[in-house]
C-alpha positions, 0 to 999 in steps of 0.5 A, a space after each residue: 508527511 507534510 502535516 506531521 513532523 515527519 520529514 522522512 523515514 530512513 532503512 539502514 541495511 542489515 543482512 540476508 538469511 545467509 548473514 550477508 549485508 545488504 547492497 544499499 547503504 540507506 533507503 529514505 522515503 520523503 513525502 510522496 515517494 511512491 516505492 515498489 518491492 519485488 522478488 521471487 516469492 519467499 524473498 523477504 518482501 515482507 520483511 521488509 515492509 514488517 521492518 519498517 513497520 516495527 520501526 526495527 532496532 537491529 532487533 528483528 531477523 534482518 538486522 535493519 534499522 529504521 529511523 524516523 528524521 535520521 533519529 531512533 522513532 519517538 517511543 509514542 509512534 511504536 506504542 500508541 496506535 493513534 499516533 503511529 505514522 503508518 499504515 500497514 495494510 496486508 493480504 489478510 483484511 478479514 474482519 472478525 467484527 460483525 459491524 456495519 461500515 458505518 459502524 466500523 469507521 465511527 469507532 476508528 474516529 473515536 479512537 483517532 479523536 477526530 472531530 470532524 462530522 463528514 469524515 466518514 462519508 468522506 471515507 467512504 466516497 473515497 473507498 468507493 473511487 477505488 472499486 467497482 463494487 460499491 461499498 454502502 455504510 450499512 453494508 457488514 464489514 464480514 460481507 464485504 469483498 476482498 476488492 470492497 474490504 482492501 479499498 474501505 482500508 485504504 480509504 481509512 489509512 489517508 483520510 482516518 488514520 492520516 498516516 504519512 507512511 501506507 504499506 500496501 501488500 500485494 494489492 494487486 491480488 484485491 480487484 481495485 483500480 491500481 492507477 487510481 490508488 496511486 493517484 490519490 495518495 500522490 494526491 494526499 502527498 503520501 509515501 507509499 511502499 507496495 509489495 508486488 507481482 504487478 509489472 504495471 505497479 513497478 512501471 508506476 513506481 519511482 523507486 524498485 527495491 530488488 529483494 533476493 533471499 531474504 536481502 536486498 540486492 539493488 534499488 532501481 531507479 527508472 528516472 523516466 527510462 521505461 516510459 515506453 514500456 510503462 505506456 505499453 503495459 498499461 494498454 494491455 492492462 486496460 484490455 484485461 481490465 475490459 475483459 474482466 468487466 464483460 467476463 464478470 457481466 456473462 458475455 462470451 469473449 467470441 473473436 468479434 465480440 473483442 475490443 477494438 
């Protein structure tokens, strides 16, 4: 949001699927915020994130209200895609486009009117920090992996799209280097929303929403009080992580073959 005259992005409470208001009385994400939704399946996550996205007018099955620096959002963020904020990125990346990744990224440029002549290679180094798979410019979008599609996605959205606001939906399903993510967008002083299971996203994030039967219930905000845990959860991470990579190589995990 730094290099736009978006300041911030404010949620005003609607209700749940049984017609009770919500239990917060704003949300407002600022530059850099790095927030996390979680709650049971089918408990409105989504939602959510869809709200903010549409930059909802009570005119959605949530009754919220989304407002751009305390206003109703100018009429061009809802309208034209060039000039929308934010970035939305689900579980679904799929690619009908037989293009290559060259390709595809050449045509977002020239839809965005950018004019720099190492965006896409800046692009795609950047794709490639977040997975282990390497992504090449004349690989097929339709042959690369949910891990490779979701992080060329994510690259898109800070450097191409240069949205303030990215939306990630349950990242933690696409195979790609978590800490790293957050890192970099902190870096580029984005504010990121992520859906998630993943207790090591939630531990990483400032805020949590709470979100139970199509509502939120609370907005937590750890203020540094799970450090330990966080610590904790992320060792344990890196020993998956470890176990994963030897798994994926054709090694057995025998008792004396495991990590120290």
């Amino acid at each position: 949001m730094s290099s736009c005259p978006i300041r911030e992005i404010t949620v005003l409470p609607g209700h749940d699927k049984q017609g009770n208001p919500e239990r917060f009385d704003r949300i407002v994400i600022r530059p850099g915020d790095t927030i996390s939704i979680v709650g049971p399946t089918g408990s409105g996550k989504t939602a959510l994130i869809n709200d903010i996205e549409l930059f909802a007018q009570n005119d959605t099955a949530t009754g919220r209200i989304v407002l751009v620096n305390d206003e109703v959002p100018a009429e061009e963020f809802i309208r034209d895609p060039s000039k929308k904020p934010i970035a939305l990125i689900t579980q679904n990346t799929k690619c009908l486009a037989d293009m290559t990744v060259e390709a595809f990224l050449a045509m977002h440029v020239r839809a965005r009117k950018i004019s720099s002549p190492t965006i896409i290679a800046e692009t795609v180094c950047l794709a490639n920090r977040f997975t282990g798979e390497q992504i090449l410019p004349g690989c097929r979008i339709t042959a690369l992996s949910g891990g490779q599609t979701r992080s060329l996605m994510i690259a898109d959205a800070i450097l191409i799209s240069n949205a303030p606001l990215i939306l990630l939906d349950e990242v933690e399903n696409a195979g790609i280097f978590r800490e790293r993510v957050i890192e970099v967008l902190k870096e580029h002083c984005k504010s990121v929303i992520f859906v998630t299971h993943d207790p090591l996203i939630s531990l990483l994030s400032d805020r949590r929403i709470v979100m139970r039967h199509g509502g939120v219930e609370k907005v937590l905000y750890p203020e540094g009080r799970e450090q330990h845990t966080r610590e904790m959860i992320a060792r344990m991470d890196l020993t998956l992580c470890r176990f994963r990579e030897r798994i994926r190589a054709g090694e057995l995990l025998t008792e004396q073959g495991s990590p120290q």
